[in-house]
C-alpha positions in Angstrom: 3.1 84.0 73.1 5.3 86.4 71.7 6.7 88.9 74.0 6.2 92.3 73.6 9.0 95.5 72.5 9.3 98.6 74.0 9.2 100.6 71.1 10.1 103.8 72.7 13.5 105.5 71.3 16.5 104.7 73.1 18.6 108.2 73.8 21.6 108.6 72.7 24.7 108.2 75.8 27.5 109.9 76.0 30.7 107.5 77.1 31.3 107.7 80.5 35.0 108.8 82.3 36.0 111.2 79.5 38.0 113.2 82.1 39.4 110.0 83.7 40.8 109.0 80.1 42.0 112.3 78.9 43.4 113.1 82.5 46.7 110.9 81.9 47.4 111.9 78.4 48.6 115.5 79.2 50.2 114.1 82.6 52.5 111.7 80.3 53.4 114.0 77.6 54.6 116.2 80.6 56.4 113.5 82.2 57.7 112.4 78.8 58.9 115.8 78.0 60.6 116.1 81.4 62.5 112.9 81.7 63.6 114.0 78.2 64.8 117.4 79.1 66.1 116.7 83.0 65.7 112.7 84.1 66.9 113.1 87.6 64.6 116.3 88.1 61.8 114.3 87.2 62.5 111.6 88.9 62.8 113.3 92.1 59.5 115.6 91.6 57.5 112.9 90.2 58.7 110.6 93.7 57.6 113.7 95.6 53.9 113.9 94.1 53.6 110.1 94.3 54.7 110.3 98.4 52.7 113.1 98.7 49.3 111.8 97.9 50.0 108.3 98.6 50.7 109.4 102.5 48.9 113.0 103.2 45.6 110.7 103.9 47.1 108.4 106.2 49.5 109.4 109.1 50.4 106.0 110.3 51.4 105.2 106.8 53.7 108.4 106.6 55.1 107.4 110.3 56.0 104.2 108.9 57.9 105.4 105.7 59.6 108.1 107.8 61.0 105.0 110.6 61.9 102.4 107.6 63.4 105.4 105.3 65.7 106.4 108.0 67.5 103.2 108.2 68.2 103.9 104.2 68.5 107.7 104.4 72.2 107.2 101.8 70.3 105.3 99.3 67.6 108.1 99.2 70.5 111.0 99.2 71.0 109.2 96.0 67.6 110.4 94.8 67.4 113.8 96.1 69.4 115.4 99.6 66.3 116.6 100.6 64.7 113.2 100.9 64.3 112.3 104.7 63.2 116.1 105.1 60.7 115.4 102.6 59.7 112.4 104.8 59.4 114.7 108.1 57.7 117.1 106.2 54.8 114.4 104.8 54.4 113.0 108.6 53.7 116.3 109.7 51.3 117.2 107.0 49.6 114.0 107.6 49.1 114.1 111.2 48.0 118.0 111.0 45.5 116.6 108.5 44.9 113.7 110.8 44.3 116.1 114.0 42.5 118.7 112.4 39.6 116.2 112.3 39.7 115.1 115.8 42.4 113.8 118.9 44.0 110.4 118.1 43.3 109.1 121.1 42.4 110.1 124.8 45.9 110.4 126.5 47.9 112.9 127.5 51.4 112.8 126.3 53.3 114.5 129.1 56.0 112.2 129.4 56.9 113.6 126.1 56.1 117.2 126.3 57.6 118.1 129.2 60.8 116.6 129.1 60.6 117.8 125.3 59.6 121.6 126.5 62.7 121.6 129.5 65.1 120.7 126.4 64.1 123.6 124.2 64.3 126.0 127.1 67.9 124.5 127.8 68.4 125.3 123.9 67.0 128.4 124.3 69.2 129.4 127.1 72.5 128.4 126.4 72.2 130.2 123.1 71.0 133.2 124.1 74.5 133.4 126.4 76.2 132.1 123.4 75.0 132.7 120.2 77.0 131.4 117.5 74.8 132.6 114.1 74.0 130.8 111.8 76.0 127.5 113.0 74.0 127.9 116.2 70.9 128.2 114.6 71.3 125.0 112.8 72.0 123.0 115.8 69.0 124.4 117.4 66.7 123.5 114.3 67.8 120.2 114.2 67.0 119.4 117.9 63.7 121.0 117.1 63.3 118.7 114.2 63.9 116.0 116.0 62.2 116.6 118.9 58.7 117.4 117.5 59.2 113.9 115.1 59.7 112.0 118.4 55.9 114.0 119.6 54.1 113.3 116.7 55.9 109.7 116.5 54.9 109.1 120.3 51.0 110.7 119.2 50.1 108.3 116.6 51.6 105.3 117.9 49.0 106.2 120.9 46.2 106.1 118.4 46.1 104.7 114.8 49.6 103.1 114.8 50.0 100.5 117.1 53.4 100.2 118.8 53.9 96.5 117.7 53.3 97.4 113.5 55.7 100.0 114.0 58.7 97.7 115.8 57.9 95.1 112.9 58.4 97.2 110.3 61.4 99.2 111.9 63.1 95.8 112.0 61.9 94.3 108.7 63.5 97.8 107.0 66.7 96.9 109.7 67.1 93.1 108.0 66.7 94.4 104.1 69.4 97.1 105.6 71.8 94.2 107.2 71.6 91.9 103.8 72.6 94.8 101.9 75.4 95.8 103.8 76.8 92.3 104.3 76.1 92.0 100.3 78.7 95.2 99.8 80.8 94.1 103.0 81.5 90.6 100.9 83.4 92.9 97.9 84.4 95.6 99.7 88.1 95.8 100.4 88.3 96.4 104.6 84.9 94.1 104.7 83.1 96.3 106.9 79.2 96.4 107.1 78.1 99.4 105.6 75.0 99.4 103.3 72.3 102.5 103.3 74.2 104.3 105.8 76.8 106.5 105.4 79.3 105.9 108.6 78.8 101.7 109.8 79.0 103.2 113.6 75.6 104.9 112.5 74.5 101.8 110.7 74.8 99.8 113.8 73.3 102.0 115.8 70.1 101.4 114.0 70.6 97.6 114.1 71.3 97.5 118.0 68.3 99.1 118.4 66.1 96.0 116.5 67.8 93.3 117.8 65.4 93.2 120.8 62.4 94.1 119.1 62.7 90.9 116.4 60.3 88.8 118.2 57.9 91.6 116.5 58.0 90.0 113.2 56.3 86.7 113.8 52.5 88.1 114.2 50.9 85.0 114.9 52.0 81.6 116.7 51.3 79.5 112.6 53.9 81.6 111.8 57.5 79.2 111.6 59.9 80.1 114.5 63.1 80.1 111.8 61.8 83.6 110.1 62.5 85.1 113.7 66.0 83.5 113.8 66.8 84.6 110.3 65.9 88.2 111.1 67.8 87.6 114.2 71.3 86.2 112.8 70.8 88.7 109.9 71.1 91.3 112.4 73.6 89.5 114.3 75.8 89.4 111.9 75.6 92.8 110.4 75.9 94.6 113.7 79.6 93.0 114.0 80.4 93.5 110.4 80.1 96.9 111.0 83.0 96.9 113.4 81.5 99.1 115.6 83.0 98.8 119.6 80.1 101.1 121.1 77.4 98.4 118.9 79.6 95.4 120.6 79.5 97.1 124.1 75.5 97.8 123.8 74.8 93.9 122.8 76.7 93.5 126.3 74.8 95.8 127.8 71.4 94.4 126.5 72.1 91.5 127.4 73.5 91.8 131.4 70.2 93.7 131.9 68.0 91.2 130.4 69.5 88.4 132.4 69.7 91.0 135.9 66.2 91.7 134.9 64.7 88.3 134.2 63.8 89.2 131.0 66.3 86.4 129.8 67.7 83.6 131.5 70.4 83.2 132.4 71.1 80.1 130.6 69.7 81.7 127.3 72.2 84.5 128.0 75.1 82.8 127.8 74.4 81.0 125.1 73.7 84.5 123.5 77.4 85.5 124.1 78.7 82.6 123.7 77.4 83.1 119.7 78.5 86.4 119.7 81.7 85.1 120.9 82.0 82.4 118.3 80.7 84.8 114.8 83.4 87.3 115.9 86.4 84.5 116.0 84.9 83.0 112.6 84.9 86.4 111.1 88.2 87.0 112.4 89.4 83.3 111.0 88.1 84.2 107.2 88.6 87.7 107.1 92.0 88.2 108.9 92.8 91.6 107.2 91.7 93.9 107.7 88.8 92.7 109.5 91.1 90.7 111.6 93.6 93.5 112.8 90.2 95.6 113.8 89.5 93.0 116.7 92.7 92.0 117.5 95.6 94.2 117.4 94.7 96.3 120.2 98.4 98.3 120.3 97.3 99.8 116.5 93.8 100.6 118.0 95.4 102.5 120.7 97.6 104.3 118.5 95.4 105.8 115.7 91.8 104.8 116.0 91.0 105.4 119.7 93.4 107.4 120.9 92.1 109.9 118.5 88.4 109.5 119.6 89.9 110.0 123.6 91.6 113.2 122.5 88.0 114.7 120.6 86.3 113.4 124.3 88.6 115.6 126.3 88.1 118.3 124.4 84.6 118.0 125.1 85.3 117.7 129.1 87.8 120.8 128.5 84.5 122.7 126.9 82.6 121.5 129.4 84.2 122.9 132.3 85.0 126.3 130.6 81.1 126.8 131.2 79.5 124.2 132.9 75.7 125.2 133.4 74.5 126.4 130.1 77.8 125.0 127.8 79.4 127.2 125.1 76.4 127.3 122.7 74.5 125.1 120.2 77.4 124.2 117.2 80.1 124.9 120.0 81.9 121.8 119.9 82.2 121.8 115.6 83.6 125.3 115.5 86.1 125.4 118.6 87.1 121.7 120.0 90.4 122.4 118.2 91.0 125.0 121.0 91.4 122.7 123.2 93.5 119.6 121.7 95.7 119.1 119.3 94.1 118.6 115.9 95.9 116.9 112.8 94.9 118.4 109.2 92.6 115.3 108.6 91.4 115.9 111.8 90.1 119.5 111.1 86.9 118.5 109.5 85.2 116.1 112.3 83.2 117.7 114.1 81.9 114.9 116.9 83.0 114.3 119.9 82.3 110.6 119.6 80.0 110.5 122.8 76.5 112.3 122.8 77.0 113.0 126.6 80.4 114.9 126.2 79.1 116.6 123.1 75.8 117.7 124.6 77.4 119.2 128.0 80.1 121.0 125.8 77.6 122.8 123.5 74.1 123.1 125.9 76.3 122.8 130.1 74.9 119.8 132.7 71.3 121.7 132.3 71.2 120.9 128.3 72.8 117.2 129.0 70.1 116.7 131.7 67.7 118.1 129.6 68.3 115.8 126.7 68.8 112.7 128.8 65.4 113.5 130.4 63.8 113.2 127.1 64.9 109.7 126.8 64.8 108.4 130.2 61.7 109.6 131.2 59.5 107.6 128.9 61.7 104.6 129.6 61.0 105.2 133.2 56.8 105.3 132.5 57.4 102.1 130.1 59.1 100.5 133.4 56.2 101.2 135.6 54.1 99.3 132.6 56.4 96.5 132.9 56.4 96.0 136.7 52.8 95.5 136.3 52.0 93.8 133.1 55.3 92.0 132.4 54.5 92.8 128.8 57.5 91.2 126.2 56.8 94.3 124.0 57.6 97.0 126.7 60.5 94.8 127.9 61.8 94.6 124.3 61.2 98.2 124.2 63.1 98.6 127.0 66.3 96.7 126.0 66.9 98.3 123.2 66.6 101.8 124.9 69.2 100.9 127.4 71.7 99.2 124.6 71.1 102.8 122.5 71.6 105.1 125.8 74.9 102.7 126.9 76.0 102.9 123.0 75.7 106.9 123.6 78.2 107.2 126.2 80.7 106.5 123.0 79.2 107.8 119.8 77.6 110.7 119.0 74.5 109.9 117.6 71.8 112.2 119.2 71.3 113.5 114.8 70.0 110.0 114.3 66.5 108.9 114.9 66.6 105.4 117.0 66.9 106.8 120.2 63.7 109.4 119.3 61.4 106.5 118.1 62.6 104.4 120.6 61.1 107.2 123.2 57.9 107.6 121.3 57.4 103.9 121.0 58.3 104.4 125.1 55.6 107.0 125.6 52.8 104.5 123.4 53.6 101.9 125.8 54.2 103.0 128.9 50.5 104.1 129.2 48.1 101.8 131.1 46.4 99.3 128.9 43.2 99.8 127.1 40.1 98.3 128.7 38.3 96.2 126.3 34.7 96.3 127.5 32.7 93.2 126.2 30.1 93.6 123.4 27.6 93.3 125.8 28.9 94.4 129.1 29.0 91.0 130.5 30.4 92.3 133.7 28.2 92.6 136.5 29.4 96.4 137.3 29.7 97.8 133.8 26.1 97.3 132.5 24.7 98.4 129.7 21.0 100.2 129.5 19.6 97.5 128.4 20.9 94.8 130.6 18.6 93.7 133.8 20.4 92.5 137.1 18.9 91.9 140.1 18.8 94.6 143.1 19.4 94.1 146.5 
């Protein structure tokens, strides 16, 4: 039987996605003309659109490439100054976006507002008494800048981030960072660890901070064990290339608390320094100069190195007593520490006072220094309270590398730097009580659902 046609007319279609296949022809004509006419300019504007609508719809994702682009913020200067501001300025776009459609989350943050509200008053204060223009104002934007990063940080990782994602990643970005900087360390003439950041103190001040948090990159127990103790020795090794004494002295640090605490045994920690020990004389054996002379020629430290860094830290206590409550103003300590030591014309341009205690009670008095601590220390305290009672290895990883950043502190200045901040918004995201999973049916006996039947007494 032979089927039958439908002999009605078929209409004529149109091709679909004329505007999606049009769209990109203008778009690469203009991106053909400008990489002809300015490459760099281009490069740069056509990296900003990209970030842009890549991470406006997702906070967590904008959180992310704000923590991991830190840890390269020189290579990105290559790109465009303005790059980590860019990066701020995408996380809090996103997570205005994100929290004009609803909270994140049910807590309150107050560990973080109210230390972070005490600090700007502090600001606020010691300004006022001693304004210094525009210098001043600077000092006072960045601590703003910083501040609201470590809020929003501290918000998200309470809700769509999880605090464990965001210590992976932090320490995945920390690894590429260390084999990059012992890559340029092996052709460099002094051998020093540098990489993506400009000053290798700074560099290993981001490293300390994810040498506790490495268990975080093995996410399940299939995973093989060696990936944790690559990451681990990668780290290792770059935070002692970097010839940093305050990184050295924090590893100490991290390590006497873990074994006080019983975080780590005690076994376990002397193995630990006993490794330490041992990379720093086999560094010292291959690399005697100048690497060599760095460790172990203590008589040229004392004469150039640190005794230069002592004189910038008594200037600071010299500061400090001249107006000890509210401190000689924000930008203080740049503009007038060579009142108050002898300075050397190389010496003219530094402006730290190689400890973020000194500096911060010289510029904002014992009420600012307080202040600042506070923001730190009292999410660390809340995260303690967590660990007392859950004995969590996330929070006590947490932990550990707050007090190695906070010991490191006492001898650099690196409050400008974001470790410390993240490490006090990861704080606030887990030293909240843990969330209550309810079974899918209410199994137990005191949380039925409306459905469920139970017998009454």
């Amino acid at each position: 039987m032979t089927p039958l046609l439908d002999t009605r007319p078929v209409p004529v279609t149109r091709p679909r996605g004329r505007a999606a296949f049009l769209l990109p022809l203008p778009l690469a004509a203009v991106l053909g003309l400008g990489a002809g006419a300015s490459p760099m300019l281009t490069l740069v504007v056509s990296a900003a659109v990209v970030s842009a609508i890549v991470l406006l719809g997702r906070v967590e994702w904008a959180a992310l490439a704000l923590v991991c682009g830190s840890v390269f913020e020189a290579y990105l200067s290559l790109v465009s100054s303005w790059a980590t501001e860019w990066l701020v300025a995408l996380l809090l776009a996103a997570w205005a976006v994100r929290r004009a459609q609803g909270p994140l989350h049910a807590r309150r943050l107050t560990t973080a507002i109210l230390p972070v509200l005490a600090l700007a008053a502090a600001l606020v204060v010691s300004f006022v008494v001693h304004p210094l223009g525009r210098d001043g104002l600077e000092v006072l934007a960045a601590y703003a800048v910083l501040a609201v990063v470590m809020v929003v940080l501290a918000d998200v990782m309470c809700g769509p981030l999880e605090p464990q994602r965001a210590a992976r990643w932090y320490v995945l970005a920390c690894v590429a960072a260390s084999v990059c900087g012992i890559v340029t360390a092996l052709v460099d003439e002094r051998h020093q660890v540098v990489g993506p950041v400009s000053n290798a103190d700074t560099l290993a001040f981001f490293l300390v901070a994810a040498v506790p948090l490495v268990g975080t990159v093995r996410t399940d127990a299939r995973q093989p064990v060696w990936w944790v103790w690559a990451c681990f020795a990668a780290l290792l090794i770059a935070v002692i290339g970097t010839q940093s004494r305050p990184a050295l002295v924090a590893l100490v640090a991290m390590v006497l608390v873990a074994a006080l605490t019983g975080v780590l045994a005690l076994r376990y920690a002397g193995a630990l320094v006993a490794v330490v020990t041992t990379v720093v004389a086999l560094l010292v054996a291959v690399l005697p100069l100048p690497f060599g002379q760095a460790i172990t020629d203590p008589q040229r430290l004392s004469d150039t190195n640190v005794s230069q860094r002592n004189d910038f830290r008594l200037a600071a206590v010299e500061m400090t007593r001249d107006s000890p409550l509210v401190g000689l103003g924000p930008a203080a300590f740049a503009l007038f520490h060579q009142d108050h030591h002898p300075v050397d014309a190389e010496e003219r341009d530094l402006d730290t006072a190689y400890s973020t205690a000194l500096e911060a009670s010289a510029e904002l008095g014992l009420l600012g220094l307080a202040a600042l601590y506070a923001v730190w220390l009292v999410p660390a305290a809340a995260a303690r309270r967590r660990w007392l009672r859950d004995r969590s290895q996330l929070v006590a990883a947490v932990l550990l590398a707050l007090d190695g950043l906070l010991v490191a502190s006492l001898l650099e200045s690196e409050q400008w730097v974001l470790p410390l901040w993240f490490l006090a918004a990861m704080a606030v995201a887990v030293g909240g009580p843990a969330p209550v999973r309810t079974p899918l049916f209410a199994a137990s006996w005191d949380r039925r659902s409306s459905g469920q039947v139970g017998l009454r007494s």
